[in-house]
N, C-alpha and C positions, 0 to 999 in steps of 0.2 A: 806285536807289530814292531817291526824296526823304525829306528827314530826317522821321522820325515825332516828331508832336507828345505825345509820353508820352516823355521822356528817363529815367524810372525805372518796372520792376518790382517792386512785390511780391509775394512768393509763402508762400502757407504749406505749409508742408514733411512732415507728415504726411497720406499715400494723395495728396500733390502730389509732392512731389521723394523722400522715401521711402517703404518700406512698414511700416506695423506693424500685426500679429495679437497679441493680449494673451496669445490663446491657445496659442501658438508656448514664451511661457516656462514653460510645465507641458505642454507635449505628453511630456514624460517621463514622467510620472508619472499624466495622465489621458486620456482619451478626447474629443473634441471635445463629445461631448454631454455630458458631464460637467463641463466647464469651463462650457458655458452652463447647467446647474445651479447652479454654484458662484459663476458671475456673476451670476445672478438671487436667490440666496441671499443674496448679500451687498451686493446693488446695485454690481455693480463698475463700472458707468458714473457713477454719483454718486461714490464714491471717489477714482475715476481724476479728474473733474472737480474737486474738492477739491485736487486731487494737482496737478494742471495750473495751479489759482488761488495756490499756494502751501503747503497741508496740507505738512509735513513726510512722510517717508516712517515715522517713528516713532511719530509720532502717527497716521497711518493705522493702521497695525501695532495700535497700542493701542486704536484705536476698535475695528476687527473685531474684536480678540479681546474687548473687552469685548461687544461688540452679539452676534458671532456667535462666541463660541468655539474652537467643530467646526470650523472653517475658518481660523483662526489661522494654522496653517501652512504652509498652502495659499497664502495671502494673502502672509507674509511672503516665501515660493519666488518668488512674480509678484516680490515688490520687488526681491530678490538676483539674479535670475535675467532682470531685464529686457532685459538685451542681447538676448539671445535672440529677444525678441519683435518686432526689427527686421527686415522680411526683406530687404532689399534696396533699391536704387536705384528706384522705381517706369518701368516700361519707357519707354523714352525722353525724359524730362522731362531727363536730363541733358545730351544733346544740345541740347538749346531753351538749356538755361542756359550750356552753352560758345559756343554761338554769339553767344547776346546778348552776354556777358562779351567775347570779343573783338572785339566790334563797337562798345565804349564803353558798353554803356546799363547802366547804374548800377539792381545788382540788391540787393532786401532779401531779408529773410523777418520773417514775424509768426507766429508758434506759438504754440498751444495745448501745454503741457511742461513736466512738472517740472523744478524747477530743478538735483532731486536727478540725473536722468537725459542729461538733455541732453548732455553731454560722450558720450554713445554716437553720439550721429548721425551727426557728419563720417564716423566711420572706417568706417560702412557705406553711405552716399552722398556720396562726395567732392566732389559738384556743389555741392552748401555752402559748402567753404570758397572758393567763389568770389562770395559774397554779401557784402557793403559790410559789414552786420552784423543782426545777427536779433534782435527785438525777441521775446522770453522770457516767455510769460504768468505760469510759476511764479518768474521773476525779478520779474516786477511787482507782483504780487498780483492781477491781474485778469486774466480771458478773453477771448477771443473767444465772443459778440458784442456783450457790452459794448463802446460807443464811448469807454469810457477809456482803451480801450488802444488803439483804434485814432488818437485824438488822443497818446498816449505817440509812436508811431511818426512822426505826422506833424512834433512837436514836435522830436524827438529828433534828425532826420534833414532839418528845411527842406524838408517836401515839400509841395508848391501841390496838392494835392487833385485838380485839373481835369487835371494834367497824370502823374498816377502812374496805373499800370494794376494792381489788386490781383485774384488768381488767390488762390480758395478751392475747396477741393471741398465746402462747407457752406453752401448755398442762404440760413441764416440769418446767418453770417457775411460773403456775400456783400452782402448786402438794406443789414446794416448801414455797411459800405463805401460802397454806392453812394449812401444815405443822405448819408454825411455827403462827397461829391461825387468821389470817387476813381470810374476809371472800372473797374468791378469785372466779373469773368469767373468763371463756375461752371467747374471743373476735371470732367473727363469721361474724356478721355484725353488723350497728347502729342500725338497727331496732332491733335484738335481746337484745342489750346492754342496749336501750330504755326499751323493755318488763324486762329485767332483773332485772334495776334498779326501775325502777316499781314496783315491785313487790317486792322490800323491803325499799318500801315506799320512794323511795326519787319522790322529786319532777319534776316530768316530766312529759310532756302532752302524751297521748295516742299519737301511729305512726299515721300518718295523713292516 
């Protein structure tokens, strides 16, 4: 196969290379429909996003209990209990990343992730630690799909835009990528991500 002109992947690593359900770290104590209660009660996707820009885990803690009280404890269980809410390696993407890995191509990641949290991932998708290094949205203070972070990464790591291939499962975080010239791919599944990279030539085996 001739050399593919993308010498680096980037990937972002949540519902890409792992899995997380928020609602996995209270499946002990609630009901699925009661966690989307509990997450509409408290907007736990503004939190969570707070959380991921930098929000300390304590200061979360202290906003819900002051805004929502009733669910104080509830909230602080998701903080302490967030291992839990990792489920696993996302099926096959770790294959895609051992391959590229021992074929040379020079792999990142860019996450949306507290900075409190982060140290859980590796030990439940060990596909990780074969990534160059992972640029930390809760380590930066900015998100995905702001392009501050996405020029952090470029900055950080000497990457030529035209020639890096950036994998999101977030249609908006993709747009912004492509925007700013990286050549960007909506995550779907492994076998798509397979045919994808495939097909600009990096080295992988046909899906089985």
């Amino acid at each position: 196969m001739p050399a593919s002109p993308y010498p680096t992947v980037v990937l972002d690593l949540g519902q890409v290379v792992i899995g997380w359900d928020p609602y996995l770290a209270l499946a002990d104590r609630m009901s699925r429909s009661e966690w989307e209660a509990f997450s509409a009660a408290i907007d736990f996707p503004a939190v969570n996003r707070d959380m991921d820009a930098g929000l300390t885990h304590a200061a979360a803690q202290a906003r819900v209990a002051r805004d929502h009280p009733a669910h104080a404890d509830t909230f602080t269980r998701y903080c302490t209990n967030f291992a839990a809410s990792l489920s696993g390696p996302v099926p096959g993407t770790a294959a895609v990343v051992e391959e590229l890995h021992a074929a040379g191509v020079r792999l990142l990641g860019l996450t949306n992730w507290s900075a409190e949290t982060f140290h859980h991932a590796e030990p439940v998708a060990p596909a990780i630690g074969l990534l160059d290094g992972v640029v930390v949205s809760g380590q930066e203070g900015v998100i995905k799909p702001d392009p501050a972070i996405f020029r952090v990464l470029l900055e950080r790591y000497g990457l030529d835009p035209a020639s890096t291939v950036f994998v999101d499962d977030s249609p908006a975080n993709v747009a912004t990528a492509a925007a700013l010239g990286l050549h960007a791919r909506v995550f779907t599944t492994a076998a798509t991500l397979r045919a994808d990279l495939r097909a600009l030539g990096l080295p992988l085996a046909p899906a089985a």
